[in-house]
N, C-alpha and C positions, 0 to 999 in steps of 0.2 A: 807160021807153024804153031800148033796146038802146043802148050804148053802141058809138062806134067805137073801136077800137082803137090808133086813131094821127091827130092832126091834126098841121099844119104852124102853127103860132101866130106869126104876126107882130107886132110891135108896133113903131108909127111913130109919124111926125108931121108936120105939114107942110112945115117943112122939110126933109127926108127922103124929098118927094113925086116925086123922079126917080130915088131909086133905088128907094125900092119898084114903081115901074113896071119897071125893071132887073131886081130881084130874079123881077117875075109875068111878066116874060117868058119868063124862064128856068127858071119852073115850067111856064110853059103846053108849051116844047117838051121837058121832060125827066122832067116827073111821069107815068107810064107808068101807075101803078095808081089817077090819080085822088084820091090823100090828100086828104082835104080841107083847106082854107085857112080861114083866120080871120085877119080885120086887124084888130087893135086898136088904137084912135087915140084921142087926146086928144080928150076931148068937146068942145072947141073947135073940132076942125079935121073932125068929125064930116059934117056938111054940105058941106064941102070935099072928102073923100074920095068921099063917096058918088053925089055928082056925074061924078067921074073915073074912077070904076073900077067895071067889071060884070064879073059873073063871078065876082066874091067876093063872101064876103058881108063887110060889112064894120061892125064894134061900135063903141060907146065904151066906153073905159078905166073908167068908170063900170057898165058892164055886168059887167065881172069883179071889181073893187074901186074903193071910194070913198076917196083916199088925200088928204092934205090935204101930203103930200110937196112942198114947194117946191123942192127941187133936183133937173132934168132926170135926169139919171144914176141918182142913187136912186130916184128916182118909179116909173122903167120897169122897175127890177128889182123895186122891189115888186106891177106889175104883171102881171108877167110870171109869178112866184112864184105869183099867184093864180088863174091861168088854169083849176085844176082846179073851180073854183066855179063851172064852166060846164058841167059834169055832162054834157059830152056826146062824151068820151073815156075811156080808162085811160090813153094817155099821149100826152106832145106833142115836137115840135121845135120849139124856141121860137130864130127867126128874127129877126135885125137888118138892117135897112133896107139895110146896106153889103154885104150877102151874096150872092151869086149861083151857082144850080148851071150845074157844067161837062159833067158828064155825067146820062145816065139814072139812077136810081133809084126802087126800091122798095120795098115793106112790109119786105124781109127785109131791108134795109141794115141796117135801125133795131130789129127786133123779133127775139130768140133764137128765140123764137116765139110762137105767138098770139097772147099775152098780155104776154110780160115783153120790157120793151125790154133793147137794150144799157147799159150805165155806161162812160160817159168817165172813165176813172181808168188814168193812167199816168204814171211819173218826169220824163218831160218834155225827156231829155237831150239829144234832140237841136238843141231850143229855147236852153236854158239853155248847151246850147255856143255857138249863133249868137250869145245878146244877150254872153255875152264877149267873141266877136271882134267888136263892136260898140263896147267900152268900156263896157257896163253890168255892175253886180254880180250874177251866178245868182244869189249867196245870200241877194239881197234883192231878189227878184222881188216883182211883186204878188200872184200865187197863192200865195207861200209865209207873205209877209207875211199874209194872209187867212184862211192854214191856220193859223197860228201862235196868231193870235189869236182865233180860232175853238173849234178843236182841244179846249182843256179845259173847253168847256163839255160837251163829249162823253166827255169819259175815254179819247177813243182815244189810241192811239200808233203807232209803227211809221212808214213810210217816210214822205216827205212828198208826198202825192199831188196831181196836176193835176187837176183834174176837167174841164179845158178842151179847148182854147179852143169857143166860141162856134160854130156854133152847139151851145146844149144838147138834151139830149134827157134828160127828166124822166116820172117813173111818177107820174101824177095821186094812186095810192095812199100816194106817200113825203111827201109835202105836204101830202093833206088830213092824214093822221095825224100829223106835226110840227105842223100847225098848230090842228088841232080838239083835239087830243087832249094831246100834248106839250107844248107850250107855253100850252096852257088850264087844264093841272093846275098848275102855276106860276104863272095867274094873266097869263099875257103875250099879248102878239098878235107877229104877227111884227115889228110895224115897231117895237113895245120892243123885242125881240131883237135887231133889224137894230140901232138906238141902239146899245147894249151894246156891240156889237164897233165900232161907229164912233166910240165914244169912245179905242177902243186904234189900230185904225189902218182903213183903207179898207175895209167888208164886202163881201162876193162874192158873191151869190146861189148860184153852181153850189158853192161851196166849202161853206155851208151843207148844201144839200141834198148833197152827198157824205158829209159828213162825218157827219149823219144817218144815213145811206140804210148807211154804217159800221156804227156804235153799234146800229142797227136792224134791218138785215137785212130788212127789210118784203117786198124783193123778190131771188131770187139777181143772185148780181152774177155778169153775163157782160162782163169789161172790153176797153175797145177804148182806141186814140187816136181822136182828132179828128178830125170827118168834111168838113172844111175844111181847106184849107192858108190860115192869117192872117198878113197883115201886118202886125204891128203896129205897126211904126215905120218909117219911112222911110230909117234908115241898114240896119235887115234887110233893105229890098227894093233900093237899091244894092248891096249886099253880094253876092247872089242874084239879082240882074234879070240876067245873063248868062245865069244855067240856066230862065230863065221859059218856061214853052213849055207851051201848054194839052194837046197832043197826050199828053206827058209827065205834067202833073201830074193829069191824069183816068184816069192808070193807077192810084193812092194816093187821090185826093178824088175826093170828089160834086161839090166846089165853091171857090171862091176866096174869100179878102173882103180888099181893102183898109180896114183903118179909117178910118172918115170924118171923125177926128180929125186926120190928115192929107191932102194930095193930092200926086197925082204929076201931071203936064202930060203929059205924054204917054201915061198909062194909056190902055189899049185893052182890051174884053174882048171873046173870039175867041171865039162858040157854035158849037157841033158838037150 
């Protein structure tokens, strides 16, 4: 079977059941080429979704991997990691329930061309200024803490790269071969590897496969920033909620996400 070139991979759950309808709205009026969608949900809430949403098709989390992962956060990134064992792309955007696009896009946001996506990999500075005038420490972010601890299992060196934020966009090629191949010769699965670095400090899924995708070279790297503007904390979007304006930020993004970690009361999202 021919492989498509690009899907949009979601992965939720039911309590996340109002902004993934959020998120497929915002596909239905600004996905122009058709990507296809895939939801991936807790086989629990399976029944639940498939009742609520047409139009997609929509999996259990068992259908791409069987993880026996008891904490929410990590469960879904080892999810997400495995989405290539569904053999029916070379590469995906892998999509969080708080995400929503603001403008149209297409196959070429995502893909250098036919074949090879972009790579989110860049210094991040403009971030790393914000969470300062915030009163957080840049140099102990959690992407660097991740790189940090990550990093020498790969031998890389050199700057300290973001591979962020959210959403990702991953080459089904850089994953099955870290995970069939690389990490099979060692004797590991991913989610010993994942252990490993979460005995040092918090692991990262997108930081993993960067920092792979490095040491490997599996695919060229054509690097971009973020195809999101994210909120991740609520004193960055006080800080910045004067310059908020959708008109503006769909000049730079696809798309906005407030993290669902938090909430703002008066959030509003303005589609065009």
């Amino acid at each position: 079977m021919e492989k498509t070139p690009l899907i949009l991979f979601i992965k939720t759950y039911k309590p996340d059941f109002e902004r993934t309808q959020k998120l497929l709205q915002s596909i239905d009026l600004h996905n122009k080429e058709n990507i296809p969608v895939i939801i991936s949900v807790n086989d629990s809430d399976f029944e639940f979704f498939k009742e609520r949403i047409s139009g997609y098709k929509v999996i259990k989390d068992s259908d791409v991997y069987a993880s026996d992962q008891k904490d929410g956060w990590r469960y879904q990134q080892i999810i997400k990691v495995h989405a290539y064992r569904l053999g029916i792309c070379e590469n995906y955007l892998c999509l969080d329930s708080d995400s929503e696009f603001i403008r149209d896009f297409y196959y070429s946001d995502f893909l250098y061309d036919d074949h090879t996506p972009y790579t989110i990999m860049h210094e991040s500075k403009a971030f790393l200024e914000t969470m300062e005038n915030i009163g957080m420490d840049s140099d102990t972010m959690f992407f660097k803490e991740a790189l940090r601890a990550t990093r020498p299992f790969f031998g890389n060196k050199g700057k300290e790269w973001d591979y962020g934020p959210s959403p990702y966009l991953w080459s089904c090629k850089v994953w099955e071969h870290f995970i069939e191949v690389y990490l099979k010769e060692q004797g590991k699965t991913f989610e010993s590897f994942f252990s490993e670095i979460d005995k040092i400090t918090t692991p990262s899924e997108c930081v993993i496969y960067g920092e792979y995708l490095l040491r490997s070279r599996l695919i060229d790297i054509y690097p971009i920033e973020g195809f999101f503007k994210v909120y991740h904390f609520e004193k960055q979007y006080n800080l910045e909620k004067k310059f908020y304006n959708i008109a503006k930020l769909k000049k730079n993004y696809l798309g906005v996400i407030f993290q669902s970690n938090w909430q703002i009361r008066k959030r509003k999202f303005l589609l065009f």
